[in-house]
N, C-alpha and C positions, 0 to 999 in steps of 0.2 A: 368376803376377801377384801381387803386392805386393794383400793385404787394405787395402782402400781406395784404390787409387790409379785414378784416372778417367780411362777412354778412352772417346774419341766418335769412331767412323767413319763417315763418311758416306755416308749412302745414299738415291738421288733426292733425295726430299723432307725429308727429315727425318734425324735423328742415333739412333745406338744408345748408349745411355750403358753400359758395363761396371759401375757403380756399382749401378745399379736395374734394367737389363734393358732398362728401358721406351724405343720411340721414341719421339722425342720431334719433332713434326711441325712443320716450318715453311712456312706457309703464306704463299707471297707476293702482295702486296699488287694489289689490281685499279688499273690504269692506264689511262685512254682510247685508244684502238688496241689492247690487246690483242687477239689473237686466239684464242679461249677456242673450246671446246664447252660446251652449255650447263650437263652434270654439272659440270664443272670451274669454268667461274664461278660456280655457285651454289656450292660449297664457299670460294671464295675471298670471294664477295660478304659471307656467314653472316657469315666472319671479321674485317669489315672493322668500324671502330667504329661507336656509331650514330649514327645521323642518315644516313651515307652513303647518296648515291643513284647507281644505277646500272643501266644495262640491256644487254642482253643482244641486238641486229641484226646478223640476218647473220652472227654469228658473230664480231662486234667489237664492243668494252666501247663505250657511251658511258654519259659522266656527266654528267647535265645542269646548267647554273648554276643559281644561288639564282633562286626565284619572284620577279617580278617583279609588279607591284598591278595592270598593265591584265588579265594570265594570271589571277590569283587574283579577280578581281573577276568576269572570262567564267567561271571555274571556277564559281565560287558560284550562278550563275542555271544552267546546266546539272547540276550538280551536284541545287538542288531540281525543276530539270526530270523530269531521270530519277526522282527522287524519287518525284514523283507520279505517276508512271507506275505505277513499282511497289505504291505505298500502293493503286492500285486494279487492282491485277492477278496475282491471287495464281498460284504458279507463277513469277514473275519475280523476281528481284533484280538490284539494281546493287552496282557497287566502284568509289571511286578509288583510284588510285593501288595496286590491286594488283598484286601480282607475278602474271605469268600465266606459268604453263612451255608453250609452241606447239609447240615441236619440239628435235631434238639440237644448234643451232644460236642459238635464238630463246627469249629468254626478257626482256620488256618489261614495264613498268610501267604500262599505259594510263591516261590523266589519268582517263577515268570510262569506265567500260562495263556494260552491259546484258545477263543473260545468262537463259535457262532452266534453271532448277534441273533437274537431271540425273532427277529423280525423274517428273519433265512430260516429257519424252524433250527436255531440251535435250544439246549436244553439249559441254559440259565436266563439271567436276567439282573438290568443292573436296578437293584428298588429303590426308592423313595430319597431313600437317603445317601443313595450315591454309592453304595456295599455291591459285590457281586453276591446273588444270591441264586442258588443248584448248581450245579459240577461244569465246569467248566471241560471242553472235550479235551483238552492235554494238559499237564502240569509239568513242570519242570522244576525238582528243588537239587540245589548244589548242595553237597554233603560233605562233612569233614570230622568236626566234631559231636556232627548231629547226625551221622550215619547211620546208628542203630535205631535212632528214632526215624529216620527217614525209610528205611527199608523195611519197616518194623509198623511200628502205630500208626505212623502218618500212612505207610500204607495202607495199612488194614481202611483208615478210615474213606480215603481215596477210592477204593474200591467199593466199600457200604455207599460212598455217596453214587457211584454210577460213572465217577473221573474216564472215559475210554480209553485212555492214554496216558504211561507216568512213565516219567525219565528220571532217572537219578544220574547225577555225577559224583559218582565217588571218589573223592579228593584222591585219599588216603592207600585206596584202593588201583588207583589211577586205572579205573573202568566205570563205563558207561552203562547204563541199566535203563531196558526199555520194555517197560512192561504193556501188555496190551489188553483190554477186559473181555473174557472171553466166557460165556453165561454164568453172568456173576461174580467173574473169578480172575487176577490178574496172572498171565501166563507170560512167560519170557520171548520178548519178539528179536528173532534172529535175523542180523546184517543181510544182506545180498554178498555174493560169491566176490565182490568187489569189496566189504567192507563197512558198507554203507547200510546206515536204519532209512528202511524210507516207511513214513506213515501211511496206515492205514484209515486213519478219519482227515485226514489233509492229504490228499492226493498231491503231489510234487516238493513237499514236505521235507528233503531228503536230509540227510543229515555223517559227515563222517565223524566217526567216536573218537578216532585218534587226533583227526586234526583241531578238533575243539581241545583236548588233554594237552597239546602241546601249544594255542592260543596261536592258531595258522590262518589269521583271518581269510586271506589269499583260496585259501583251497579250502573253508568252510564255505568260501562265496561262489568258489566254481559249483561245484557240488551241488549247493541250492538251485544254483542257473540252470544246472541240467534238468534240475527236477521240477523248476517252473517253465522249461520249453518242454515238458513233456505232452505228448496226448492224454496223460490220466489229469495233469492239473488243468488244460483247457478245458474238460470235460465237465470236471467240479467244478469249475466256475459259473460253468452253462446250465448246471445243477441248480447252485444258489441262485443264478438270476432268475430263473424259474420258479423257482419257491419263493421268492421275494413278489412275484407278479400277481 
């Protein structure tokens, strides 16, 4: 071979250069329907520029449209919901919008979710690389134009991962969905005689369906208060500090 002259053979993924040795990898681009494992779209996703959004049901890409102001306005009251949950419940943290790894299939974005830090015996973990990684114990996605997908696939997968808790807000619907994992299986978990969801894996967790649908910070935040001066959320806390020891 001629000193300089450059061959590329191709192989799978990527090219051999004769010049420098090195493969040189070409990674293709994420598309809506694909059909990925979830090792493989996360290497495609890394690749992809930023800002892109993408996730991982089922084991096919979806990529959501741009945020919409009714979605980012429910965002923001749930968003400082959880919020205050956590500010008075150590052992807990929330995320939006993280990437969670669920399984070889399953890797989503939850709008916000609530989880136990792995150190309190909660069941994920945040790995190496900064990713939340196993089910986080609540999720909460706001639904609009992704409703079908949200009560549908992302369910299903939420539940295969072990999620104990999913909430939907259905834009569209203008109703709340709270589902709870009950062997195996997500079951519909119904208000108290007041109105009110109060969680089952966050003890004082409370939450009203209508006052978050009408963006009533005022009496989302009453509501939480009752259910963090409650005796079941002192309890839980005395729980975590326990388990932490």
């Amino acid at each position: 071979m001629t000193p300089g002259t450059a061959i590329h053979v191709v192989v799978r993924r990527g090219i051999i250069s004769a010049e420098t040795g090195f493969v040189v990898v070409q990674i293709p681009r994420l598309e809506p329907g694909d059909k990925l494992d979830q090792q493989t779209f996360h290497v495609r996703y890394e690749a992809m520029s930023p800002g892109t959004r993408a996730e991982l049901i089922g084991g096919i890409v979806y990529m959501p449209s741009p945020m919409k102001n009714p979605h980012g306005r429910v965002q923001r009251r749930v968003t400082a919901w959880l919020d205050e949950y956590e500010a008075k419940t150590p052992g807990v943290q929330g995320s939006d919008g993280v990437t969670a790894i669920l399984s070889y299939d399953s890797e989503p974005q939850p709008d916000s979710c609530l989880y136990i830090l792995a150190d309190y015996g909660g069941q994920s973990r945040i790995n190496d690389a900064e990713y939340l990684e196993g089910s986080p114990e609540l999720v909460v996605e706001i639904a609009s134009s992704t409703e079908s997908i949200d009560l549908h696939a992302k369910r299903s997968d939420y539940e295969n991962a072990g999620v104990c808790e999913y909430v939907v807000v259905a834009l569209r619907q203008e109703r709340v969905f709270w589902f709870l994992l009950r062997d195996g299986k997500f079951v519909e978990h119904q208000s108290d005689d007041g109105g009110v969801f109060r969680s089952k894996v966050f003890p004082g967790l409370w939450l009203d369906p209508d006052a978050l649908l009408r963006l009533d910070r005022d009496h989302i935040r009453d509501v939480l208060s009752q259910g963090l001066a409650s005796a079941e959320h002192a309890q839980f806390v005395e729980r975590l500090s326990r388990s932490s020891s």
